[in-house]
C-alpha positions in Angstrom: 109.6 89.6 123.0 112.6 91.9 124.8 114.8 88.8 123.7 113.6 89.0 119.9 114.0 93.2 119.9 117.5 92.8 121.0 118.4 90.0 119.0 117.0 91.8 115.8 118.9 95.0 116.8 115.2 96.8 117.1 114.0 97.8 121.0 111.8 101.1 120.1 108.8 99.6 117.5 106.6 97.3 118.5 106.4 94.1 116.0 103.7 94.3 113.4 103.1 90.9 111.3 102.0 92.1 107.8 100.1 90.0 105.2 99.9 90.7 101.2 102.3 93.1 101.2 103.1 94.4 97.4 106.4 97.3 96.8 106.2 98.1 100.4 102.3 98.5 101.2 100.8 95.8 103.2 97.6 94.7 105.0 98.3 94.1 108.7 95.9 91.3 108.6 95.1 88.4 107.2 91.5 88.7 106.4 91.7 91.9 105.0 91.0 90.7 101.2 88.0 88.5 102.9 86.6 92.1 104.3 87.5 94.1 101.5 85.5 91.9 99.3 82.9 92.5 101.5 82.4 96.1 101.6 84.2 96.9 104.8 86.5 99.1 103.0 83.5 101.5 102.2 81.6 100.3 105.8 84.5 100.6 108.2 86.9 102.6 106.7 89.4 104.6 109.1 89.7 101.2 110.5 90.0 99.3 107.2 92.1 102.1 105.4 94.5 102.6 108.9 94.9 98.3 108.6 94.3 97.2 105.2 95.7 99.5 102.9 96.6 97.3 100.5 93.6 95.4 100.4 91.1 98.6 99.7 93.8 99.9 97.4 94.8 103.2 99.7 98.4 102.8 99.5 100.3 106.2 99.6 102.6 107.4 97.1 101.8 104.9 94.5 102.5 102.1 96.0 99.3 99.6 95.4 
């Protein structure tokens, strides 16, 4: 990871993998559609709206 960072020119963020992304708002998993569809964005949602934003359609500033 420490090899990556420097390589990249990035040592202070931690890496985040992002899925679905759409005009800069992503879901930082995969099955976020999969629990969206299933009502988690309503069931679960500080963890849901903190992870999946674009999935549950909370994107800031217009973005989703």
């Amino acid at each position: 990871m420490e090899r990556f960072q420097k390589v990249n020119g990035d040592n202070n963020n931690p890496i985040t993998k992002r899925f679905n992304c759409r005009n800069g708002c992503c879901d930082q998993h995969e099955w976020c559609r999969f629990w969206a569809s299933a009502g988690e964005c309503t069931a679960n949602a500080r963890w849901m709206i903190d992870n999946c934003q674009l999935a549950c359609n909370t994107c800031q500033n217009g973005m989703n």
